[in-house]
N, C-alpha and C positions, 0 to 999 in steps of 0.2 A: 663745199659739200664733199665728204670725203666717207661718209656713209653708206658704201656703195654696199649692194644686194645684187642677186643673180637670179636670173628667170628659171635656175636647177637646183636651186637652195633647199636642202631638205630637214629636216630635224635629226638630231643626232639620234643613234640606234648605236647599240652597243653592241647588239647581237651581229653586226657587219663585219666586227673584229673575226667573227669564226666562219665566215660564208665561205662556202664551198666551190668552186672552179669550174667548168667546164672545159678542157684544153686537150682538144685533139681525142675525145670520146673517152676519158678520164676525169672523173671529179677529184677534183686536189684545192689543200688549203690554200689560204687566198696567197701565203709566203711563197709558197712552193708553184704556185700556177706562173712558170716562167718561161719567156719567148728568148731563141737566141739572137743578138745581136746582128747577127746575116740576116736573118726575118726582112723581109719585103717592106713589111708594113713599120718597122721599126727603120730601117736603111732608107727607105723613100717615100712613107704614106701612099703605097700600092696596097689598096685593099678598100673593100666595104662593107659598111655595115648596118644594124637597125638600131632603134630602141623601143622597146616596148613596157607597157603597163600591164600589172595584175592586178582587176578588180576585181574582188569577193568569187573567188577561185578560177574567172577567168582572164586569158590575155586576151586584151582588148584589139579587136580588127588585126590578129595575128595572121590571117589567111591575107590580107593586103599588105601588111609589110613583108611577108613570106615571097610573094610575088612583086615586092618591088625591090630586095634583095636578090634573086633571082636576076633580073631584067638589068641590073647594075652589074652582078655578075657578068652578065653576058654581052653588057655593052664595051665592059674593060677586058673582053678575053678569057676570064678567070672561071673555070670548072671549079665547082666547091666540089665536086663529088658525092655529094649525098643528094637523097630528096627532100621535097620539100616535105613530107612525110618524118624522114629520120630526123631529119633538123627540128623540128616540132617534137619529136621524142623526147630529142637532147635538152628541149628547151627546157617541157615538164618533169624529165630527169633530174635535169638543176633544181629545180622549181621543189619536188618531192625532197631532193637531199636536204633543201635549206628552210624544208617546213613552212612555205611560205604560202598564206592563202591568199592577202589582199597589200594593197600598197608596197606592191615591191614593183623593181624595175631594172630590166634587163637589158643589156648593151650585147649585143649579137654582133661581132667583128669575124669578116673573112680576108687572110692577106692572099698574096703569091706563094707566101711557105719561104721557106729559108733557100737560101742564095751560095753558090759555090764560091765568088765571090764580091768584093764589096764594087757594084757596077749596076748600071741603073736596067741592062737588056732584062728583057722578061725570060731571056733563055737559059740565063742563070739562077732560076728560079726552078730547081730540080727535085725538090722534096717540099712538097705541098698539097692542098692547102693547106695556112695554118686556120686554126676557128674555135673560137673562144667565146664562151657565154658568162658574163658576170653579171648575176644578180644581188640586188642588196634590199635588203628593209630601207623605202624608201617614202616617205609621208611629205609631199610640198608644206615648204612653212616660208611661206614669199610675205612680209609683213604687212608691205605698203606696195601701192602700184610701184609701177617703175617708171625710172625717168630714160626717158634718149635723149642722144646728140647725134646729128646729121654727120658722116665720116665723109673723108675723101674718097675714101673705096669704092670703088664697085662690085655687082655681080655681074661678072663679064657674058662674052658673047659663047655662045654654043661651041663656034669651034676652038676656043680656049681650053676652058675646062667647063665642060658645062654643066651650069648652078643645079639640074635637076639630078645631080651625081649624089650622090649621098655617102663622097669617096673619104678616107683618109685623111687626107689631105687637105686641111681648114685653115691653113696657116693664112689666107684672104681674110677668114672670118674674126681666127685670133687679131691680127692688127688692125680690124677694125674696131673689136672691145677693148682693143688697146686704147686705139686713140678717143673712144668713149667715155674712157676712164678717166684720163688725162682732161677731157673736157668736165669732168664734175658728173657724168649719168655712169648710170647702169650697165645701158646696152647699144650698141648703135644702131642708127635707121640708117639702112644701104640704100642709094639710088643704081637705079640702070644705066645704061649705056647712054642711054637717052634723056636722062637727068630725071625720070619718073621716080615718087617711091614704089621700092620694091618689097623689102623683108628686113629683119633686124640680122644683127650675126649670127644669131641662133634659134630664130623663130621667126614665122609668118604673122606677116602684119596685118591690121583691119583698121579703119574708122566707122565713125557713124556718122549719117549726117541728113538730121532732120526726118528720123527715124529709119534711114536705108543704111547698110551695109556695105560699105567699098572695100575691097583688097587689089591688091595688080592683077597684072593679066596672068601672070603664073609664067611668065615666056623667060624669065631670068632667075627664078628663084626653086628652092626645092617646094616641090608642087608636095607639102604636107598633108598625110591621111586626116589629122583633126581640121586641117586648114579647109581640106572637103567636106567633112562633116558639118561643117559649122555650117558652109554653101547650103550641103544638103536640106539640114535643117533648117534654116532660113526659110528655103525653096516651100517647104513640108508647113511651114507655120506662117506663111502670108507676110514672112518680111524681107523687101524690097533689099534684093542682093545686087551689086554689080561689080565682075571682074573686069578693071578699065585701066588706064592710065589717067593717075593723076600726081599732079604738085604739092609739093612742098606748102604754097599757098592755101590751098586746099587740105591739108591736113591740118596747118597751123589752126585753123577756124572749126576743126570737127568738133563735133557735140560727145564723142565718146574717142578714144581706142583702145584695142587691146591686144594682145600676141594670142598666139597660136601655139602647140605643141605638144607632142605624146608625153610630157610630163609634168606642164601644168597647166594643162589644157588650156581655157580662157583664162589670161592674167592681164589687169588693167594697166594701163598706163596714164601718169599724173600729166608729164610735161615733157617736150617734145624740145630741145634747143632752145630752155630756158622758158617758154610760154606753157601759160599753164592749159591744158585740156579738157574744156568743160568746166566740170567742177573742180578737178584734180582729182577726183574719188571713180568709183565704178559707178557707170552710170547705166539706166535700167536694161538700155539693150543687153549690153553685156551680161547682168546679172540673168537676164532672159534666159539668154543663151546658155548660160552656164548650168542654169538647173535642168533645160531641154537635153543637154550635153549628159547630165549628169544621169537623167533620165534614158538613156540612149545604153550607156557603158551600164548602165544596172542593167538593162532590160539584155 
């Protein structure tokens, strides 16, 4: 199986060839929007960031990832210097240059700013921050559910690096799509510390099972704005939610799964470590969801 897809795969746009920059309170084309080589975030994945969706002129739950950019901030040390205020400016300032009303999607990065020289202290981190918003015409075109493979990786423990970080620094996440790939899927399923499933490389995981809804506890994983909406709504529409620990065992046997994420919201999943999932197709919870979802970001 060498057909592999990505839960960020989006349809080609051509108008992304001329999107415009945001880089340090300057729009600049997308050639010219350039970070130096000292950069924090290029020298060590010191930095963090968001992404966010526009739907039908607005960003969706912008006020929560504004405030969990902030709290990542301030967990790693890192003043951005603006408020949450200007940075929403900046955001709709990109947003107005690049004409953009619906289906676009923004990647909001804050490093340590550039470095006197190449060394890992934060002290040498004297002209900062850097902050950079790039948006693009961006339309999900995911064909087929996706497939997983179980990686060796984990999401580690809190005082490693802990998973609710939303830092830079993925290279945990890159080798475990590596070794996903390598095995014939898509994307991988991470377990915990504790051998539980937790999340995939790049998105919050769910099953169904006999019409309830399971995800992890959220104790190792990036605790996802849609990954709570989904909760929420569940909560909101009488269907049986639970945040637990569970196996491998237990998921092989669910009657549905699907991912989570600010950019392709619910995306099904066929087969899991070669078992197929259900039917292999989307199955109704999920579709539920997706229009409740969808009903949610309209509204």
């Amino acid at each position: 199986m060498t057909d592999h897809i990505t839960t960020h795969q989006a349809e080609e746009d051509a108008r992304n060839d001329a999107i415009l920059i945001w880089l340090n309170g300057k729009l600049l084309p997308r050639a010219q929007a350039l970070v130096s080589v000292y950069d924090s975030g290029f020298m060590l994945g010191d930095g963090v960031w968001e992404g966010l969706r526009l739907y039908n002129g607005k960003w969706s739950f912008a006020e929560e990832h504004l405030d969990r950019l902030f709290e990542a901030a301030k967990a790693i040390d890192l003043d951005i210097g603006l408020t949450q205020e200007q940075l929403f400016s900046a955001l709709s300032e990109t947003q107005t240059a690049n004409e953009m009303t619906t289906d676009a999607h923004a990647r909001l990065m804050v490093t340590r700013g550039v470095k006197t020289r190449p060394f890992q202290h934060p002290s040498l981190s004297r002209s900062g921050p850097t902050i950079a918003i790039i948006m693009e015409h961006s339309r999900p075109k995911i064909p087929r559910p996706i497939r997983l493979a179980t990686v060796p990786h984990l999401r580690g423990l809190p005082m490693t690096q802990d998973p609710k970080l939303n830092s830079h620094s993925k290279l945990n996440c890159i080798l475990a799509c590596i070794a996903a790939e390598k095995a014939g899927a898509d994307e991988a399923l991470m377990l915990d510390v504790h051998g539980f499933v937790n999340t995939t490389n790049a998105c919050n995981f769910f099953i169904v099972k006999k019409g309830a809804v399971w995800t992890s506890t959220g104790d190792y994983c990036m605790n996802g704005i849609t990954r709570q909406k989904v909760i929420d709504l569940c909560r909101a529409n009488d269907i049986p939610v639970f945040e637990r620990n569970f196996s491998l065992v237990d998921t092989y046997s669910a009657d549905e799964a699907f991912l989570t994420g600010t950019f392709g919201a619910q995306t099904p999943v066929s087969q899991i470590d070669g078992r197929t999932i259900g039917s292999g197709e989307m199955g109704p919870v999920t579709t539920r969801l997706r229009a409740l979802y969808k009903a949610l970001v309209g509204a």
